[in-house]
N, C-alpha and C positions, 0 to 999 in steps of 0.2 A: 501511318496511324499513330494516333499520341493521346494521351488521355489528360484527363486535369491536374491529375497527380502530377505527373509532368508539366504541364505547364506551371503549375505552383512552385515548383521547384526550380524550375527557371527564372523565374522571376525574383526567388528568394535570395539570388548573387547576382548584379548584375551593375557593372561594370561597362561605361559607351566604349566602343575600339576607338573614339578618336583617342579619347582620353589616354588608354592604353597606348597608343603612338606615339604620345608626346613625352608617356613616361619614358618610352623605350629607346637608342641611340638610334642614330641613323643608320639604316640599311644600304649596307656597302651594293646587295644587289638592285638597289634605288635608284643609281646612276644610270641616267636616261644617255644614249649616245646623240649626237650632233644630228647623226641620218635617222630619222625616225622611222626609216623603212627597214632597218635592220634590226636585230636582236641583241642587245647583249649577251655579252659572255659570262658563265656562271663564274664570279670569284672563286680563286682557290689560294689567294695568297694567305689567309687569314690561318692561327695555328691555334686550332681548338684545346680549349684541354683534354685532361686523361684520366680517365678511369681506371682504376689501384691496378689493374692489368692490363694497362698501356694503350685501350682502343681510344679514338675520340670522341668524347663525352655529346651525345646529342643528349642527353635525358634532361627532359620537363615537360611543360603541357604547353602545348600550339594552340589554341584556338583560332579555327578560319574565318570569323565570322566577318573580318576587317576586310576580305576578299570576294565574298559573298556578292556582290552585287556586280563582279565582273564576269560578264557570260563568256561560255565557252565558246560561242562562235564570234566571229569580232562584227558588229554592226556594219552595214556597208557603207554607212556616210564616213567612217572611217578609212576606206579606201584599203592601201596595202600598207598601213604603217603600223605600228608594235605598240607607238605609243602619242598620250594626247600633245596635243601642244600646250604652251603654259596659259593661254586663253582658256582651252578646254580642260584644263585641270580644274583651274580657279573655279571655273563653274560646278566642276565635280565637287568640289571642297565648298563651294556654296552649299549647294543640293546636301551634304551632310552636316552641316551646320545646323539648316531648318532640320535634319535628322535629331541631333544634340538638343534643339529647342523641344523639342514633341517628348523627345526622352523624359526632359527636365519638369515639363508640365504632368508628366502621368505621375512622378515623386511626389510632387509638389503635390497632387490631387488625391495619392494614395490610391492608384487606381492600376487595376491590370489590361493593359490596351494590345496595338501593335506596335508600339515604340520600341518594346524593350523586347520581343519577343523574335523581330527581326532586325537584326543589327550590323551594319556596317557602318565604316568610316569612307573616305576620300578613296581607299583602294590602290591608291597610288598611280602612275601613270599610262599605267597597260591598258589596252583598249580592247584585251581578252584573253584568257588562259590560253589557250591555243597558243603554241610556238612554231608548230608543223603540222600542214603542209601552212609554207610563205605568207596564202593568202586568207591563211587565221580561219577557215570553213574545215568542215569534219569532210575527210574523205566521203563520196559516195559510199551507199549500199550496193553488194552487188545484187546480181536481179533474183536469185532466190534469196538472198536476206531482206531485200525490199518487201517482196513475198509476201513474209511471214511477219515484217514489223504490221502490214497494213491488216494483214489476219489475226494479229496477236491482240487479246485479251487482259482488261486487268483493268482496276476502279477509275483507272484516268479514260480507259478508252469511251468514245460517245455514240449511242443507239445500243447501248450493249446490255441481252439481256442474259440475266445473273441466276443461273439455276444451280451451282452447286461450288465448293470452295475450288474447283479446278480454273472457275472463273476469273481466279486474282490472281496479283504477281506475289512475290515472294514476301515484299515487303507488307504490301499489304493482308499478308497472315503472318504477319510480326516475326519472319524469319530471318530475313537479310533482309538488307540495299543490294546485294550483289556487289563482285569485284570485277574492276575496279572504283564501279559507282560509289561505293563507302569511301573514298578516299577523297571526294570532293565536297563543294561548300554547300550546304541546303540552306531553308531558313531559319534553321535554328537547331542546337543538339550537334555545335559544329567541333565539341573538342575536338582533342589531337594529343595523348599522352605517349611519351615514347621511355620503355623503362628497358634497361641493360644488365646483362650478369655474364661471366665468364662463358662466351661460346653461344650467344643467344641476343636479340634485341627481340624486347614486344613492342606492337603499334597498338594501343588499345586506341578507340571508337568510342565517343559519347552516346552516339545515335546505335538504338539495339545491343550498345557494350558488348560489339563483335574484339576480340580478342586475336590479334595475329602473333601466334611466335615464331620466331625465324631464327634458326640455328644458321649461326656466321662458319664458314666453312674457308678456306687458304683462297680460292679462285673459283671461275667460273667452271674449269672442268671439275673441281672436286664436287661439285654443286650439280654439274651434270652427272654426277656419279653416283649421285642420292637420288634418282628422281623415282618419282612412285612407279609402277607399271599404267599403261595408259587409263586401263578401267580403273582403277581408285581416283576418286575425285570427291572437291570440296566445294561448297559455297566460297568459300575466301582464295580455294586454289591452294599450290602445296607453295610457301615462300620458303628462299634461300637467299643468304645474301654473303659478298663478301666488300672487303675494303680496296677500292683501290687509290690509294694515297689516303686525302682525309675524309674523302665521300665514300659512304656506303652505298652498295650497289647491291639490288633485292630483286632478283628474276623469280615469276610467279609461273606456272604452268596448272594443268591437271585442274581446272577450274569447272565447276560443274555448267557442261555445255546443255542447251536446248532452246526452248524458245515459249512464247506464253499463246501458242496456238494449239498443242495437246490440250485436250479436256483430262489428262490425267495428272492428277499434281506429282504425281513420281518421276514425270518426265516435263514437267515444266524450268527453264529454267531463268534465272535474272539476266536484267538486260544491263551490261556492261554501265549503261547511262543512264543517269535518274533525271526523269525530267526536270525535278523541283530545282536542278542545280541550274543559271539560269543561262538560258542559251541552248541547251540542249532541245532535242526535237522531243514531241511529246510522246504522250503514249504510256512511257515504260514498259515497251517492245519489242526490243532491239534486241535479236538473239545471240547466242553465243556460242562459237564454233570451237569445236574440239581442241582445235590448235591456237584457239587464242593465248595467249604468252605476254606479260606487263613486265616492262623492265621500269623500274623505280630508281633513283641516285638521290641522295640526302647531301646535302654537303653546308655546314656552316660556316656562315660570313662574316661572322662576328658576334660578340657574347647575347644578344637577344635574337638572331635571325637564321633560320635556316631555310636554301634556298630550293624545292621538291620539283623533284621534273618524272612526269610520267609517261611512258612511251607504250604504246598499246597496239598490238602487232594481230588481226586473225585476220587470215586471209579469205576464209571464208563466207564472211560480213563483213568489211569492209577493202575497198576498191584500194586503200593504201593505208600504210599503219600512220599513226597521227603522237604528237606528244602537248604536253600539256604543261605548265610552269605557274607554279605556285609557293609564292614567298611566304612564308609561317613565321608569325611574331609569336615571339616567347611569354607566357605570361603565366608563373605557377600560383599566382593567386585564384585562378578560373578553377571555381567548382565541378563537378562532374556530380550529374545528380539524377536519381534511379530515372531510368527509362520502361516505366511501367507498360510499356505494348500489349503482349496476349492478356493479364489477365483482364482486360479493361477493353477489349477491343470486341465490341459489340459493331462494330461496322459491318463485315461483311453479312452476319445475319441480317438487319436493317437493309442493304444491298437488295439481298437475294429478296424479303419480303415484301418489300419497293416493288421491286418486277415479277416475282409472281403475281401480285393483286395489280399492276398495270395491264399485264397480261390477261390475268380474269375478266379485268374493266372491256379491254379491246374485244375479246370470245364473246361477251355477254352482248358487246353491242352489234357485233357481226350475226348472232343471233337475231337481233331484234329487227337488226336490216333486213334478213333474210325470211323472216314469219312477215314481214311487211308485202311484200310482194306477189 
Protein backbone atom coordinates (compact mmCIF):
# COMPACT_ATOMS: atom_id res chain seq x y z
CA UNK A 1 0.00 0.00 0.00
CA UNK A 2 1.42 3.60 -0.84
CA UNK A 3 -0.49 6.71 -0.79
CA UNK A 4 0.12 10.07 -2.88
CA UNK A 5 2.16 11.56 -0.38
CA UNK A 6 4.47 8.93 -1.38
CA UNK A 7 4.16 8.96 -4.69
CA UNK A 8 4.87 12.93 -4.73
CA UNK A 9 7.83 12.33 -3.12
CA UNK A 10 9.18 9.98 -5.34
CA UNK A 11 8.78 11.69 -8.06
CA UNK A 12 10.22 14.85 -6.48
CA UNK A 13 14.13 13.16 -6.85
CA UNK A 14 14.57 11.26 -9.58
CA UNK A 15 17.37 10.27 -11.16
CA UNK A 16 17.12 7.24 -14.59
CA UNK A 17 19.58 4.15 -13.28
CA UNK A 18 21.00 4.11 -16.60
CA UNK A 19 22.18 7.40 -16.04
CA UNK A 20 23.48 6.44 -12.74
CA UNK A 21 25.54 3.50 -14.49
CA UNK A 22 27.30 5.55 -16.52
CA UNK A 23 28.18 7.90 -13.69
CA UNK A 24 29.36 4.94 -11.86
CA UNK A 25 33.02 2.66 -12.66
CA UNK A 26 32.65 -0.47 -13.89
CA UNK A 27 31.56 -3.25 -11.71
CA UNK A 28 34.42 -5.65 -11.16
CA UNK A 29 31.34 -8.24 -10.19
CA UNK A 30 30.14 -7.39 -14.08
CA UNK A 31 32.56 -9.69 -15.47
CA UNK A 32 30.49 -12.21 -17.34
CA UNK A 33 32.66 -15.69 -17.64
CA UNK A 34 33.43 -17.36 -21.06
CA UNK A 35 30.71 -20.44 -19.81
CA UNK A 36 27.65 -18.86 -19.49
CA UNK A 37 26.36 -21.78 -17.52
CA UNK A 38 28.45 -21.08 -14.58
CA UNK A 39 28.47 -18.38 -12.02
CA UNK A 40 31.03 -16.07 -11.16
CA UNK A 41 32.90 -15.81 -8.44
CA UNK A 42 32.15 -13.02 -5.78
CA UNK A 43 35.54 -10.72 -6.00
CA UNK A 44 37.52 -10.33 -3.08
CA UNK A 45 40.63 -8.94 -4.20
CA UNK A 46 39.43 -5.32 -3.95
CA UNK A 47 40.69 -3.39 -0.33
CA UNK A 48 37.81 -1.33 0.88
CA UNK A 49 38.45 1.34 2.92
CA UNK A 50 38.20 1.92 6.88
CA UNK A 51 36.15 3.22 9.24
CA UNK A 52 38.29 5.49 12.12
CA UNK A 53 37.90 1.79 13.89
CA UNK A 54 39.34 -0.27 11.29
CA UNK A 55 36.11 -2.13 10.00
CA UNK A 56 35.40 -1.85 6.12
CA UNK A 57 33.64 0.94 5.22
CA UNK A 58 30.37 -0.18 3.37
CA UNK A 59 28.38 2.95 4.41
CA UNK A 60 25.99 4.95 1.64
CA UNK A 61 22.89 4.34 -0.11
CA UNK A 62 22.29 1.46 -2.59
CA UNK A 63 19.35 1.89 -4.41
CA UNK A 64 18.08 -1.47 -6.38
CA UNK A 65 15.98 -0.09 -8.71
CA UNK A 66 18.72 -0.68 -11.70
CA UNK A 67 18.03 -4.47 -10.79
CA UNK A 68 14.48 -4.44 -10.46
CA UNK A 69 13.39 -5.93 -13.63
CA UNK A 70 15.50 -9.18 -13.05
CA UNK A 71 13.26 -11.79 -11.68
CA UNK A 72 14.01 -14.13 -9.17
CA UNK A 73 13.31 -17.27 -11.04
CA UNK A 74 15.44 -17.28 -14.50
CA UNK A 75 12.95 -17.52 -17.64
CA UNK A 76 13.10 -20.80 -19.33
CA UNK A 77 14.07 -19.60 -22.77
CA UNK A 78 17.05 -18.89 -20.93
CA UNK A 79 17.73 -22.58 -20.42
CA UNK A 80 20.59 -23.29 -17.63
CA UNK A 81 22.83 -20.31 -18.23
CA UNK A 82 23.50 -17.33 -15.46
CA UNK A 83 23.87 -14.95 -18.00
CA UNK A 84 22.51 -13.22 -21.54
CA UNK A 85 24.63 -13.48 -24.49
CA UNK A 86 25.90 -10.09 -25.95
CA UNK A 87 22.73 -10.31 -28.55
CA UNK A 88 20.39 -10.69 -25.64
CA UNK A 89 21.89 -7.94 -23.81
CA UNK A 90 21.98 -5.35 -26.63
CA UNK A 91 18.36 -6.10 -26.76
CA UNK A 92 18.09 -5.60 -22.95
CA UNK A 93 19.96 -2.20 -23.25
CA UNK A 94 17.47 -1.53 -26.24
CA UNK A 95 14.26 -2.16 -24.22
CA UNK A 96 15.88 0.51 -21.51
CA UNK A 97 16.62 2.93 -23.87
CA UNK A 98 12.86 3.26 -24.96
CA UNK A 99 12.81 3.18 -20.82
CA UNK A 100 15.11 6.68 -20.86
CA UNK A 101 12.88 7.99 -23.85
CA UNK A 102 9.28 7.60 -21.70
CA UNK A 103 11.50 9.07 -18.71
CA UNK A 104 12.42 12.02 -20.80
CA UNK A 105 9.03 12.75 -22.33
CA UNK A 106 7.03 12.72 -18.83
CA UNK A 107 9.96 15.90 -17.71
CA UNK A 108 9.71 17.33 -20.81
CA UNK A 109 5.63 17.17 -20.17
CA UNK A 110 5.71 17.90 -16.55
CA UNK A 111 3.80 15.06 -15.93
CA UNK A 112 3.66 12.33 -13.15
CA UNK A 113 3.22 8.86 -15.24
CA UNK A 114 4.87 5.31 -14.89
CA UNK A 115 8.33 6.26 -16.32
CA UNK A 116 9.71 7.51 -13.32
CA UNK A 117 7.86 5.72 -10.81
CA UNK A 118 9.25 2.28 -11.94
CA UNK A 119 12.71 2.30 -12.80
CA UNK A 120 15.34 0.16 -14.09
CA UNK A 121 18.34 0.29 -16.34
CA UNK A 122 19.93 -2.69 -18.64
CA UNK A 123 20.35 -4.81 -15.26
CA UNK A 124 23.35 -6.03 -16.46
CA UNK A 125 23.77 -9.45 -17.85
CA UNK A 126 22.07 -11.94 -15.30
CA UNK A 127 19.22 -13.64 -16.49
CA UNK A 128 17.93 -13.85 -12.69
CA UNK A 129 18.76 -13.22 -9.05
CA UNK A 130 18.67 -16.67 -8.34
CA UNK A 131 22.33 -18.20 -7.97
CA UNK A 132 21.03 -21.52 -6.19
CA UNK A 133 19.78 -24.11 -6.92
CA UNK A 134 21.97 -24.29 -10.68
CA UNK A 135 18.77 -24.17 -12.52
CA UNK A 136 17.91 -20.49 -11.34
CA UNK A 137 13.95 -22.01 -10.06
CA UNK A 138 13.03 -21.53 -6.14
CA UNK A 139 13.13 -24.92 -4.52
CA UNK A 140 9.69 -26.68 -4.27
CA UNK A 141 7.31 -26.20 -1.48
CA UNK A 142 7.03 -29.01 0.71
CA UNK A 143 3.34 -30.39 0.89
CA UNK A 144 2.30 -28.78 4.04
CA UNK A 145 3.81 -25.35 2.90
CA UNK A 146 2.03 -25.91 -0.48
CA UNK A 147 -0.91 -26.20 1.88
CA UNK A 148 -1.22 -23.32 3.34
CA UNK A 149 0.47 -20.97 0.42
CA UNK A 150 -2.90 -22.05 -1.72
CA UNK A 151 -5.11 -21.49 1.64
CA UNK A 152 -3.36 -18.34 2.59
CA UNK A 153 -5.07 -14.92 2.42
CA UNK A 154 -4.12 -11.49 1.70
CA UNK A 155 -5.25 -8.47 -1.08
CA UNK A 156 -3.33 -10.27 -3.83
CA UNK A 157 -5.04 -13.41 -3.29
CA UNK A 158 -8.40 -13.85 -6.00
CA UNK A 159 -12.10 -14.94 -5.02
CA UNK A 160 -11.22 -13.79 -1.62
CA UNK A 161 -13.73 -12.58 0.51
CA UNK A 162 -12.60 -9.78 2.99
CA UNK A 163 -14.42 -9.73 6.36
CA UNK A 164 -12.11 -8.56 8.78
CA UNK A 165 -8.16 -7.12 8.95
CA UNK A 166 -7.07 -10.97 9.66
CA UNK A 167 -7.73 -11.02 5.98
CA UNK A 168 -4.49 -9.27 4.89
CA UNK A 169 -0.78 -9.97 4.99
CA UNK A 170 1.43 -7.80 7.01
CA UNK A 171 2.26 -5.52 4.50
CA UNK A 172 -0.85 -4.77 3.55
CA UNK A 173 -1.67 -3.14 7.06
CA UNK A 174 1.40 -1.18 6.50
CA UNK A 175 3.51 -3.36 9.05
CA UNK A 176 6.31 -5.07 7.20
CA UNK A 177 7.43 -6.64 3.68
CA UNK A 178 8.57 -9.41 6.03
CA UNK A 179 12.25 -10.87 6.06
CA UNK A 180 13.82 -11.68 4.05
CA UNK A 181 11.26 -10.22 1.47
CA UNK A 182 12.37 -6.41 2.52
CA UNK A 183 15.74 -7.12 1.14
CA UNK A 184 14.78 -7.32 -2.48
CA UNK A 185 13.79 -5.11 -5.47
CA UNK A 186 9.93 -3.92 -5.88
CA UNK A 187 8.72 -1.34 -7.98
CA UNK A 188 9.64 1.43 -6.39
CA UNK A 189 10.78 2.66 -2.65
CA UNK A 190 13.88 0.47 -3.58
CA UNK A 191 16.57 2.24 -1.26
CA UNK A 192 19.29 0.64 0.54
CA UNK A 193 21.02 2.78 3.28
CA UNK A 194 23.74 1.10 5.10
CA UNK A 195 25.14 3.23 8.17
CA UNK A 196 28.16 1.93 10.78
CA UNK A 197 29.43 2.81 14.39
CA UNK A 198 31.72 0.96 16.61
CA UNK A 199 30.18 -2.70 17.30
CA UNK A 200 27.00 -2.14 15.11
CA UNK A 201 26.00 -1.88 11.13
CA UNK A 202 22.32 -0.50 10.29
CA UNK A 203 20.51 -1.64 7.05
CA UNK A 204 17.86 0.86 6.82
CA UNK A 205 14.68 0.20 4.10
CA UNK A 206 13.08 3.04 2.05
CA UNK A 207 9.98 0.94 1.70
CA UNK A 208 7.99 1.09 5.39
CA UNK A 209 11.59 2.57 6.92
CA UNK A 210 12.06 -0.87 8.47
CA UNK A 211 15.32 -0.34 10.39
CA UNK A 212 17.67 -3.41 10.93
CA UNK A 213 20.52 -3.08 13.64
CA UNK A 214 23.07 -5.71 13.90
CA UNK A 215 25.61 -5.70 16.53
CA UNK A 216 29.03 -7.16 14.74
CA UNK A 217 30.22 -9.73 17.15
CA UNK A 218 34.29 -11.65 16.63
CA UNK A 219 32.45 -14.91 14.78
CA UNK A 220 29.89 -17.06 14.19
CA UNK A 221 29.90 -18.82 17.54
CA UNK A 222 30.01 -15.51 19.53
CA UNK A 223 26.79 -14.67 17.52
CA UNK A 224 25.60 -18.13 18.45
CA UNK A 225 26.05 -17.04 21.83
CA UNK A 226 23.58 -14.14 21.64
CA UNK A 227 20.72 -15.73 20.31
CA UNK A 228 17.27 -14.96 21.71
CA UNK A 229 15.47 -17.87 23.34
CA UNK A 230 13.38 -19.63 20.65
CA UNK A 231 9.73 -17.84 21.72
CA UNK A 232 11.10 -14.07 21.39
CA UNK A 233 10.74 -13.35 17.72
CA UNK A 234 10.59 -10.34 15.29
CA UNK A 235 9.12 -9.27 12.06
CA UNK A 236 12.79 -8.61 10.69
CA UNK A 237 14.20 -11.60 12.95
CA UNK A 238 17.14 -11.16 15.62
CA UNK A 239 20.51 -10.02 12.92
CA UNK A 240 24.01 -10.74 13.99
CA UNK A 241 26.73 -10.31 11.91
CA UNK A 242 30.45 -10.64 11.90
CA UNK A 243 33.50 -10.05 9.36
CA UNK A 244 35.14 -12.55 7.79
CA UNK A 245 38.03 -10.99 5.72
CA UNK A 246 36.49 -7.94 3.98
CA UNK A 247 32.80 -9.29 3.58
CA UNK A 248 30.31 -8.99 6.33
CA UNK A 249 28.54 -11.94 7.16
CA UNK A 250 24.82 -11.34 8.99
CA UNK A 251 23.00 -14.71 10.18
CA UNK A 252 19.33 -13.88 10.87
CA UNK A 253 17.07 -16.45 13.04
CA UNK A 254 14.04 -16.00 15.46
CA UNK A 255 11.93 -14.41 12.58
CA UNK A 256 8.31 -14.17 13.29
CA UNK A 257 7.04 -17.78 11.90
CA UNK A 258 3.35 -18.48 10.63
CA UNK A 259 1.40 -18.10 7.66
CA UNK A 260 -1.57 -15.90 6.12
CA UNK A 261 -4.29 -18.82 6.64
CA UNK A 262 -5.04 -17.85 10.57
CA UNK A 263 -7.94 -15.55 10.71
CA UNK A 264 -6.06 -14.14 13.63
CA UNK A 265 -3.62 -11.42 13.04
CA UNK A 266 -1.57 -12.46 16.04
CA UNK A 267 -0.71 -15.47 14.48
CA UNK A 268 -0.37 -14.33 10.94
CA UNK A 269 2.82 -14.19 9.62
CA UNK A 270 4.82 -12.55 6.24
CA UNK A 271 5.82 -14.51 3.52
CA UNK A 272 9.53 -14.70 3.14
CA UNK A 273 8.73 -13.40 -0.81
CA UNK A 274 6.91 -10.62 -2.02
CA UNK A 275 5.31 -11.17 -5.13
CA UNK A 276 5.75 -7.50 -6.40
CA UNK A 277 9.64 -8.60 -6.66
CA UNK A 278 9.38 -9.86 -10.16
CA UNK A 279 9.51 -13.54 -10.70
CA UNK A 280 8.45 -14.56 -7.57
CA UNK A 281 5.11 -16.70 -7.31
CA UNK A 282 2.08 -14.81 -6.41
CA UNK A 283 -0.05 -14.51 -3.67
CA UNK A 284 2.14 -13.15 -0.65
CA UNK A 285 1.58 -16.58 1.03
CA UNK A 286 4.41 -18.31 1.51
CA UNK A 287 4.64 -19.27 5.14
CA UNK A 288 7.41 -19.12 7.42
CA UNK A 289 8.87 -21.83 9.43
CA UNK A 290 10.18 -21.65 12.81
CA UNK A 291 13.57 -22.51 11.79
CA UNK A 292 13.84 -20.33 8.86
CA UNK A 293 17.62 -18.88 9.17
CA UNK A 294 19.10 -15.93 6.18
CA UNK A 295 22.62 -15.93 5.92
CA UNK A 296 23.43 -12.42 4.21
CA UNK A 297 27.54 -11.71 2.94
CA UNK A 298 28.23 -8.03 1.87
CA UNK A 299 31.43 -7.63 0.28
CA UNK A 300 32.80 -4.67 -1.77
CA UNK A 301 34.28 -4.63 -5.36
CA UNK A 302 35.22 -1.58 -5.72
CA UNK A 303 34.55 2.13 -4.73
CA UNK A 304 30.74 2.40 -6.15
CA UNK A 305 29.58 -1.61 -5.90
CA UNK A 306 28.94 -3.85 -3.51
CA UNK A 307 28.26 -7.31 -4.36
CA UNK A 308 24.85 -9.00 -1.69
CA UNK A 309 24.29 -12.63 -1.64
CA UNK A 310 21.34 -14.16 0.29
CA UNK A 311 20.95 -17.48 1.27
CA UNK A 312 17.57 -18.56 2.85
CA UNK A 313 17.54 -21.90 4.62
CA UNK A 314 13.68 -23.38 6.24
CA UNK A 315 13.40 -26.57 5.98
CA UNK A 316 10.07 -26.54 6.71
CA UNK A 317 8.72 -24.68 3.46
CA UNK A 318 11.00 -25.18 1.34
CA UNK A 319 12.27 -28.68 -0.32
CA UNK A 320 16.01 -26.95 -0.31
CA UNK A 321 17.44 -23.61 0.78
CA UNK A 322 18.08 -21.34 -2.36
CA UNK A 323 20.42 -18.14 -2.45
CA UNK A 324 19.98 -15.11 -4.38
CA UNK A 325 22.77 -12.40 -5.73
CA UNK A 326 22.35 -9.06 -6.15
CA UNK A 327 24.92 -6.25 -7.26
CA UNK A 328 24.13 -2.79 -5.49
CA UNK A 329 25.36 0.38 -7.12
CA UNK A 330 26.31 3.12 -4.83
CA UNK A 331 24.55 6.29 -5.20
CA UNK A 332 24.37 8.89 -2.14
CA UNK A 333 22.70 11.27 -4.04
CA UNK A 334 19.25 9.01 -3.86
CA UNK A 335 16.73 10.53 -1.58
CA UNK A 336 14.86 8.58 0.97
CA UNK A 337 11.57 10.16 1.29
CA UNK A 338 8.61 9.48 3.99
CA UNK A 339 6.86 6.40 3.36
CA UNK A 340 3.44 7.54 4.59
CA UNK A 341 1.58 3.71 4.79
CA UNK A 342 -0.93 3.50 7.90
CA UNK A 343 -1.85 6.89 8.04
CA UNK A 344 -3.28 7.00 4.45
CA UNK A 345 -4.02 3.56 4.02
CA UNK A 346 -7.74 3.48 3.63
CA UNK A 347 -7.39 0.15 1.37
CA UNK A 348 -8.15 -2.49 3.39
CA UNK A 349 -11.43 -0.77 4.66
CA UNK A 350 -12.47 -0.30 0.84
CA UNK A 351 -11.41 -4.17 0.78
CA UNK A 352 -13.57 -5.31 3.27
CA UNK A 353 -16.64 -2.87 2.13
CA UNK A 354 -16.19 -4.09 -1.74
CA UNK A 355 -17.17 -7.73 -0.39
CA UNK A 356 -19.41 -7.15 2.24
CA UNK A 357 -21.93 -5.24 -0.34
CA UNK A 358 -20.83 -7.97 -3.16
CA UNK A 359 -21.82 -10.47 -0.72
CA UNK A 360 -25.16 -8.59 0.05
CA UNK A 361 -25.63 -8.29 -3.81
CA UNK A 362 -25.25 -12.39 -4.17
CA UNK A 363 -27.85 -13.06 -0.65
CA UNK A 364 -30.18 -10.51 -2.17
CA UNK A 365 -30.18 -12.37 -5.46
CA UNK A 366 -30.25 -16.02 -4.02
CA UNK A 367 -33.28 -14.48 -2.46
CA UNK A 368 -34.98 -13.42 -5.21
CA UNK A 369 -34.14 -16.85 -7.12
CA UNK A 370 -35.67 -18.68 -4.33
CA UNK A 371 -39.27 -16.53 -3.86
CA UNK A 372 -39.28 -17.12 -7.69
CA UNK A 373 -39.99 -20.78 -7.49
Amino acid sequence: MTTLKTMLGRTMFVLSASSLALAMPAAAQNVVPDDLTTIAPVPTDFDPPRTSWGDPDLRGTYPIDNIASLPMNRPAQYGDRFYLTEEEFAARQEQAGRSDAAYAAEEEAGTIGMGHWVESDASGRRTSLLVYPANGQLPALTEDAQKRYQAGRSSWTPNTDFEWLGDFDTWDRCITRGFPASMFPFRYNNGIRVMQAPGYVVIQLEMIHDARVIPIVANKAAADAMRWPDDVRAWMGQSIGWWEGNTLVIETTNIVAGDSVSHDTYNRGPSPLNMATMGVPPFNTIPTGVNARVTERLTMTDPGHVVYELTYNDPEVFTNKWTARLDWTKNDEYAFFEYACHEGNVQPRNYITASRAGLEALSEEDAAGNSSH
